[in-house]
C-alpha positions in Angstrom: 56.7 1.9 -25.0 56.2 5.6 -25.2 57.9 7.8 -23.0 56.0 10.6 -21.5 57.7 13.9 -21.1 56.4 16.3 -18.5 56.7 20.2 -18.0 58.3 20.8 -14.4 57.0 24.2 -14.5 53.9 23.4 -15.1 53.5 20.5 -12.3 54.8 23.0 -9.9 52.4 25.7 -10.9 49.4 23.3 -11.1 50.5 21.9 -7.6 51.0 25.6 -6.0 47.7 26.8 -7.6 45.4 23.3 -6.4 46.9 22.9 -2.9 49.2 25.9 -2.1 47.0 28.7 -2.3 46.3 28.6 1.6 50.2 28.7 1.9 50.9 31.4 -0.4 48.4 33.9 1.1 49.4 33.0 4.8 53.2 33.8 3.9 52.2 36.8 1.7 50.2 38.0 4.7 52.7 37.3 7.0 55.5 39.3 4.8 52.7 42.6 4.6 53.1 42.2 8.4 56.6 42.1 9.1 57.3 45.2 6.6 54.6 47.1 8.3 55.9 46.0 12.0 59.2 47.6 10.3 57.6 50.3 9.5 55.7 51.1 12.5 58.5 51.1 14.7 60.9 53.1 12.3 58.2 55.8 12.9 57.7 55.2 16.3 61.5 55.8 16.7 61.7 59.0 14.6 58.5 60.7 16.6 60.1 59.6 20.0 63.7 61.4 18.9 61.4 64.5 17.4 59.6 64.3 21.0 63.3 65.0 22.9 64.1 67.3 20.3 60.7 69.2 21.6 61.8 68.4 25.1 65.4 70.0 25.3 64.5 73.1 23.2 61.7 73.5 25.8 64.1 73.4 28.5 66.1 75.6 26.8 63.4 78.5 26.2 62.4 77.9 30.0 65.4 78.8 31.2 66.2 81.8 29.3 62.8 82.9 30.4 64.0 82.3 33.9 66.4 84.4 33.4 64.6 87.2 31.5 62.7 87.8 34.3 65.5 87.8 36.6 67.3 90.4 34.2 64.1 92.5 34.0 63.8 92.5 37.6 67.3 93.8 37.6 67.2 96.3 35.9 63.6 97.9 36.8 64.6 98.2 40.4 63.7 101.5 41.9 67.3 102.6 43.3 69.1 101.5 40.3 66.5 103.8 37.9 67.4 106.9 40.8 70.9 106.4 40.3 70.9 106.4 36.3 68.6 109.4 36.4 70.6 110.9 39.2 74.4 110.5 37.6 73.8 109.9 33.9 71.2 112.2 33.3 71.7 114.9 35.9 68.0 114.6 37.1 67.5 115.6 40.4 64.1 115.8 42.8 62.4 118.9 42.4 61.8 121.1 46.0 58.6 122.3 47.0 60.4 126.2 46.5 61.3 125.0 43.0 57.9 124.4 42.1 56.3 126.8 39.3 52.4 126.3 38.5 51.4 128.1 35.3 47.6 129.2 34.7 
């Protein structure tokens, strides 16, 4: 008797490519999906921490607005422009005597 001498390699390939082809696409498919559930969320989780980035430097331009106006509200007061006008420049109102019209 003859001992027959068979190729593992081959069995296994010409097993995987008769019955396992079902198999192999189902876990290639599900791999494809798991990277790309990875993927989704890694994105996800960057655009939310862009989003509060966004959010605080909002905040931030918001209340230095706030308090632009309150500065420019400040400072444009009438009594505060008389004063500067009044000590700083030496301005002083003008009397209806001290009144000159040229023609």
């Amino acid at each position: 008797m003859k001992t027959a001498k068979y190729n593992l390699v081959s069995i296994i390939y010409q097993d995987i490519r008769y019955f396992g082809v079902l198999q192999i696409f189902l876990l290639l498919s599900v791999l494809i999906t798991a990277m790309l559930v990875v993927l989704v969320t890694y994105k996800t989780r960057c655009l939310i921490m862009h989003r509060e980035a966004l959010f605080l430097k909002k905040e931030n331009l918001d209340t230095e607005w706030r308090n632009l106006i309150l500065e420019e509200k400040i400072l444009s007061h009438q009594r505060r422009i008389e004063r500067i006008a009044t000590d700083t420049l030496g301005m002083c109102y003008v009397k209806s005597m001290q009144n000159n019209i040229l023609n």
